[in-house]
C-alpha positions as CSV (number, residue, x, y, z in Angstrom):
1,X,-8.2,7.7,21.9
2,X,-10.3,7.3,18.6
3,X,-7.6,5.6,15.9
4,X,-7.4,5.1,12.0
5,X,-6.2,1.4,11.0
6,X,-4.0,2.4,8.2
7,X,-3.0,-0.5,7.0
8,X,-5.3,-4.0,7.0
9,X,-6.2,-6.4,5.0
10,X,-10.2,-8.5,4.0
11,X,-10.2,-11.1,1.1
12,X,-12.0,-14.1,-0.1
13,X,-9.7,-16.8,-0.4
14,X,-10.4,-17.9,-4.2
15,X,-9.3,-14.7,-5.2
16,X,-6.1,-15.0,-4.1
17,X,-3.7,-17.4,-5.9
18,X,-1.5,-17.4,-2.5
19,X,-4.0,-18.2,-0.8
20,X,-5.1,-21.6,-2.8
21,X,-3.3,-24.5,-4.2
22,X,0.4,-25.6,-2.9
23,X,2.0,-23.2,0.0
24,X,4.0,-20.8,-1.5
25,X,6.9,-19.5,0.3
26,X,5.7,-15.4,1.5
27,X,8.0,-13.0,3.3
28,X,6.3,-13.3,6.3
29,X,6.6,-17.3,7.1
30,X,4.2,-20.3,7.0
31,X,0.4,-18.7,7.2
32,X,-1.9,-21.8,7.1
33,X,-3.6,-19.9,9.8
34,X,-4.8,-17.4,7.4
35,X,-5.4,-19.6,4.2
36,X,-9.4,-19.1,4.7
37,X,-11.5,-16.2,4.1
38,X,-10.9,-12.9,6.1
39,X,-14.4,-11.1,5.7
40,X,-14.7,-7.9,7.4
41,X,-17.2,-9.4,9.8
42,X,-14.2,-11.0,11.4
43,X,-12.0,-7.7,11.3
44,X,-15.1,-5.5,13.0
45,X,-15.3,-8.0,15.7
46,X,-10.8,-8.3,16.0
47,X,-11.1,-4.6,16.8
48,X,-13.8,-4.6,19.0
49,X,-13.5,-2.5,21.6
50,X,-10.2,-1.2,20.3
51,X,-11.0,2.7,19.7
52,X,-10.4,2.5,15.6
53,X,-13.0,4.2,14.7
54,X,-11.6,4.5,10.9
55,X,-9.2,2.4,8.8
56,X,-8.2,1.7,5.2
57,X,-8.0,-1.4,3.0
58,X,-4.4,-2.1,1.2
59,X,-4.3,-4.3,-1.6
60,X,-4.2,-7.8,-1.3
61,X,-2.2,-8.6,-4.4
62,X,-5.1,-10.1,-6.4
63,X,-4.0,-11.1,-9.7
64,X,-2.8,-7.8,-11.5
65,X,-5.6,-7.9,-14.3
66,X,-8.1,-7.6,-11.6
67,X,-7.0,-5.4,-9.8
68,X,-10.6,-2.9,-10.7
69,X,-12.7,-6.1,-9.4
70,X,-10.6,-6.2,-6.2
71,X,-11.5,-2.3,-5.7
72,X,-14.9,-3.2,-6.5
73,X,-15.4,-5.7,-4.4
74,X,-14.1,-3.3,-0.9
75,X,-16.9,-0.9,-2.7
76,X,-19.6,-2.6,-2.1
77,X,-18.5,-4.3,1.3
78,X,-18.0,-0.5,2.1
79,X,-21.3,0.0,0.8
80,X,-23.1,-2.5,2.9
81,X,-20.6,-2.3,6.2
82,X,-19.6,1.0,6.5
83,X,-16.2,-0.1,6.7
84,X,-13.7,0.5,5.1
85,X,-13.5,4.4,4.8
86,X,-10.9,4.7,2.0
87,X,-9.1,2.0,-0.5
88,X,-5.4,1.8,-1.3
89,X,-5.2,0.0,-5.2
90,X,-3.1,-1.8,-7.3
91,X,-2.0,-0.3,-10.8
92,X,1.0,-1.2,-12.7
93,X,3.2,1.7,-12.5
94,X,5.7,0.0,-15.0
95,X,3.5,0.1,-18.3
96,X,4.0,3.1,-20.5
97,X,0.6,4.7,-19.9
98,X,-0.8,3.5,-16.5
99,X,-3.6,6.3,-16.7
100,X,-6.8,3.6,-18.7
101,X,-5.8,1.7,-15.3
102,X,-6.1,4.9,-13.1
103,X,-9.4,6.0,-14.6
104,X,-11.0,2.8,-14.1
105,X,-10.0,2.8,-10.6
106,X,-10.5,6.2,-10.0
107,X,-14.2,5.3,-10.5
108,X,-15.2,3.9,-7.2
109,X,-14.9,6.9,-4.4
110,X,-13.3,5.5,-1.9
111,X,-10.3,4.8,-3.4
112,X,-7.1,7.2,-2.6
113,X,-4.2,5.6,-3.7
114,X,-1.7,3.3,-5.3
115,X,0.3,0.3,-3.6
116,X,2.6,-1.6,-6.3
117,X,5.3,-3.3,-4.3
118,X,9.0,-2.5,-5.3
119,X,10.5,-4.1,-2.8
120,X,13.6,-6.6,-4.0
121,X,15.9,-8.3,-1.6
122,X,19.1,-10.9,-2.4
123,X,16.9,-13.5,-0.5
124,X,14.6,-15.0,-2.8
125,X,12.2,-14.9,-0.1
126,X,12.2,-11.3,0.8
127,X,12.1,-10.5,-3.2
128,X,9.0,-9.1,-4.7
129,X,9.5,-7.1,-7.6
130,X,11.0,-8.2,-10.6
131,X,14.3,-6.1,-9.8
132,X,16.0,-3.9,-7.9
133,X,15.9,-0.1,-9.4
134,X,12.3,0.1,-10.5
135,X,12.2,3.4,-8.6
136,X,14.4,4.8,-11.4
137,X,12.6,3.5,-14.3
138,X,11.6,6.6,-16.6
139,X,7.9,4.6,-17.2
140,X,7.3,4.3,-13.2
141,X,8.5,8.0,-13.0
142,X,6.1,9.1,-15.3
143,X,3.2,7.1,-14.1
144,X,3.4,7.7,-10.7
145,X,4.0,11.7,-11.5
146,X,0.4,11.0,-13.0
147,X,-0.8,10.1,-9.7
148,X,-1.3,13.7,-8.5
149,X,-4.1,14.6,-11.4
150,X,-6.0,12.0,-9.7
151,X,-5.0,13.3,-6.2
152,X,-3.6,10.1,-5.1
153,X,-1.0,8.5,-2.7
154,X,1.5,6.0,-3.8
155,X,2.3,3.9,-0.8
156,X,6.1,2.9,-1.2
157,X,7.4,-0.7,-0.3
158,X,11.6,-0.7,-0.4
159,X,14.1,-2.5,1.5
160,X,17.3,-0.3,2.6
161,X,19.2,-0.6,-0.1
162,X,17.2,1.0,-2.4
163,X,15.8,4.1,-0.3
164,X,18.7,6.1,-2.1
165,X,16.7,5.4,-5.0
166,X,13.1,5.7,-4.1
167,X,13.9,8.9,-2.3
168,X,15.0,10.6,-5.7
169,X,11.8,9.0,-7.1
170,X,9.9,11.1,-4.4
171,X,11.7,13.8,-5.3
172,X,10.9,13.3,-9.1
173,X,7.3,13.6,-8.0
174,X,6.7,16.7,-5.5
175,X,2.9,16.5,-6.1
176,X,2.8,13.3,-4.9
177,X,2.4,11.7,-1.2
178,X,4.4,9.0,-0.6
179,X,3.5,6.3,2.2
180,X,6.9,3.9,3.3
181,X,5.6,0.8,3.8
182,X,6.1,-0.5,6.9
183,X,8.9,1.6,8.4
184,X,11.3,0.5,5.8
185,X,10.9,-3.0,6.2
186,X,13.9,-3.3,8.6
187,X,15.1,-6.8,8.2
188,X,18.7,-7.3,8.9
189,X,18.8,-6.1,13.0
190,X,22.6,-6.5,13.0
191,X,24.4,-3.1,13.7
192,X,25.1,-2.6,10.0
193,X,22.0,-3.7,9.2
194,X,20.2,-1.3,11.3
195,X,22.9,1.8,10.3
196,X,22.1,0.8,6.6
197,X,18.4,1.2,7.4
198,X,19.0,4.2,9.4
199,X,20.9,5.9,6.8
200,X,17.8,5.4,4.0
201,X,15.2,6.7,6.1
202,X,17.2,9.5,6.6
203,X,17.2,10.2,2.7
204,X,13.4,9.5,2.4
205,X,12.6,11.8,5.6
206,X,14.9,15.0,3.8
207,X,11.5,14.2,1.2
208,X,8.7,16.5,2.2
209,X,6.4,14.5,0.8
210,X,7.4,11.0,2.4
211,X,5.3,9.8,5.3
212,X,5.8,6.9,6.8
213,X,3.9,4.0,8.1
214,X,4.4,2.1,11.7
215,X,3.0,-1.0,10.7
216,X,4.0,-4.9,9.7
217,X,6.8,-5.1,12.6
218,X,6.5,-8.9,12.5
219,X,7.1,-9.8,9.5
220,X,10.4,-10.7,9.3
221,X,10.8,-12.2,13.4
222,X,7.6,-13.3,13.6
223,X,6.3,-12.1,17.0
224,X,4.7,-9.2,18.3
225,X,8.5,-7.8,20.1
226,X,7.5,-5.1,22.4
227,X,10.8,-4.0,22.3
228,X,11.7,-4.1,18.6
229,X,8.7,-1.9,17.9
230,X,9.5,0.7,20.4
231,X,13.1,1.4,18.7
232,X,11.8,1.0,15.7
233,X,9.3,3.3,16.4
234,X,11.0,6.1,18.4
235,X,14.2,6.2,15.5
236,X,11.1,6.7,12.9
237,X,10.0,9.5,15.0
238,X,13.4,10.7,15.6
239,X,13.6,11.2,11.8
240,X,10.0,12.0,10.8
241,X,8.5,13.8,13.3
242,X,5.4,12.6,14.6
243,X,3.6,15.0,12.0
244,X,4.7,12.6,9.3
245,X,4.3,8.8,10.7
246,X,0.7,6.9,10.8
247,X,-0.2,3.7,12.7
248,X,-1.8,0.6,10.5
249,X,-2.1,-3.0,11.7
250,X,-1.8,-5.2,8.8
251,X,-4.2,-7.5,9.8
252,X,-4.6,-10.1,9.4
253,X,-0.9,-11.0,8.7
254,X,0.2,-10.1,12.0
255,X,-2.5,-12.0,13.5
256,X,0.0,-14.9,12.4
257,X,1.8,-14.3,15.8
258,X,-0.3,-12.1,18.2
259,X,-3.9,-10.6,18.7
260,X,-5.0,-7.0,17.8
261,X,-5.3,-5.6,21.6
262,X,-1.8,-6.6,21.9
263,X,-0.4,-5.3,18.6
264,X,-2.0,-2.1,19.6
265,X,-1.1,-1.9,23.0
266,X,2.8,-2.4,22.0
267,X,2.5,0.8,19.8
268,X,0.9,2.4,22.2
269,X,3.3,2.0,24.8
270,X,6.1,2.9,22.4
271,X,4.7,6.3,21.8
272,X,4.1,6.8,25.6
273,X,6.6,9.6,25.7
274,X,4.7,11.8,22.7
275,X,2.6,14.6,24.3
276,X,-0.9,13.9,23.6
277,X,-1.7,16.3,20.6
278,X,1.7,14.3,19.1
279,X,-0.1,10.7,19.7
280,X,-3.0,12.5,18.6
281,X,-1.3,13.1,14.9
282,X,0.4,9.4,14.9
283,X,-2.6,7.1,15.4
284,X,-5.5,9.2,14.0
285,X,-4.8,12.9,12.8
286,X,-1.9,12.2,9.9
287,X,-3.9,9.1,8.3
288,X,-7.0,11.0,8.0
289,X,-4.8,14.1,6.6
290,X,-3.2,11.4,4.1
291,X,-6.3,8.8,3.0
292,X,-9.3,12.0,3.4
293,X,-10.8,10.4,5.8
């Protein structure tokens, strides 16, 4: 089966102030494994013999000013590799006019989208963004409206609690394709926890212009759960449709815990049950739709 990576990750370590002086606390648990340069060398030979035969590069939350040098920089390893095939940016979606910030990006060809993460939890830890409701922010609404005249993708990071919010933030912006981050982010597996979850997806999915991305499983239990994937997986589907969810890896963070050939192979057994043109659509067909590949 030929496969897009949806969803990875290549840096230089002084780029990234996580990356360099004390440890500072990330959502997905210690990571001295991965304080070191990731060049795409080492990604080309982790999927080796894998079947991607495509993927696409998500910001690596390089200070916000440079976020043009960041897209610059995947340019030219694009340029000399031949990976990777499209870029996911940053751009602050919060200033009153994001469009200067768009136009410089919008520059470099491979880029096809937008990634600036909302996502806000109670648990310091979990918390990104500076609060809670930026979906509803009349700047954000307008900025990420903008998106469409430059025919890119926001991909959407939320917890639960505030799908209510980004959903009506999809439905602000029709022209828009929105990419969910990471199924959701399901981190609370109790039974409320998982109906809460449940119940947002369900509001994002009634969006015709919400896909959704199987990726980042895990990074809140910190193991590569065969298990946990599959219901993950097969509720997304239940909800989506397999016509509207893509596969990433988000390497190397999940290389924290497990290798790619087994992160693969667990999402690959949890779709066992899709006919073929439906896997098909999941691991390749939907991400090339999405990114133009």
């Amino acid at each position: 089966m030929r496969i897009v990576d949806s969803h990875f990750h290549v840096w230089r370590q002084a780029d990234l102030p996580w990356l360099v002086g004390p440890m500072q606390p990330r959502i997905f648990g210690p990571y001295e494994a991965i304080r070191r340069d990731y060049p795409m060398a080492e990604y080309l030979a982790d999927i080796g013999g894998s079947g991607v035969a495509k993927s696409v590069y998500v910001q690596a939350n390089w200070p916000v000013d440079k976020a043009a040098e960041e897209a610059a920089w995947i340019e030219q390893i694009a340029l000399e590799t031949g990976w990777p095939h499209a870029t996911v940016a940053y751009a602050d979606m919060t200033v009153e006019d994001a469009r200067p910030a768009l136009d410089r990006l919008a520059r470099f060809p491979r880029v096809r989208g937008i990634r600036q993460q909302f996502h806000w939890h109670e648990n310091l830890l979990y918390r990104f963004a500076s609060r809670p409701d930026l979906c509803a922010d009349p700047a954000v609404r307008r900025n990420v409206a903008r998106l469409a005249d430059y025919a890119f993708s926001f991909d959407l990071q939320v917890f639960a609690g505030q799908m209510d919010g980004a959903a009506a933030l999809a439905a602000a912006c029709p022209r828009v394709t929105f990419v969910l981050q990471h199924a959701g982010m399901l981190e609370d597996l109790s039974a409320p926890g998982r109906d809460a979850w449940r119940v947002g997806m369900a509001a994002l999915a009634a969006c015709p212009n919400v896909v959704v991305k199987l990726s980042g499983f895990g990074t809140f239990i910190h193991r590569n759960d065969a298990a946990h994937i599959a219901w993950v997986v097969r509720e997304t589907q239940a909800l989506f449709g397999a016509g509207r969810c893509l596969w990433g890896s988000n390497f190397p963070i999940e290389r924290l815990w497990t290798g790619y050939a087994p992160l693969l192979g667990a999402h690959l057994r949890a779709t066992e049950d899709l006919d073929e043109a439906a896997r098909r659509a999941v691991f390749f067909d939907n991400a090339c739709r999405v990114y133009r590949l």
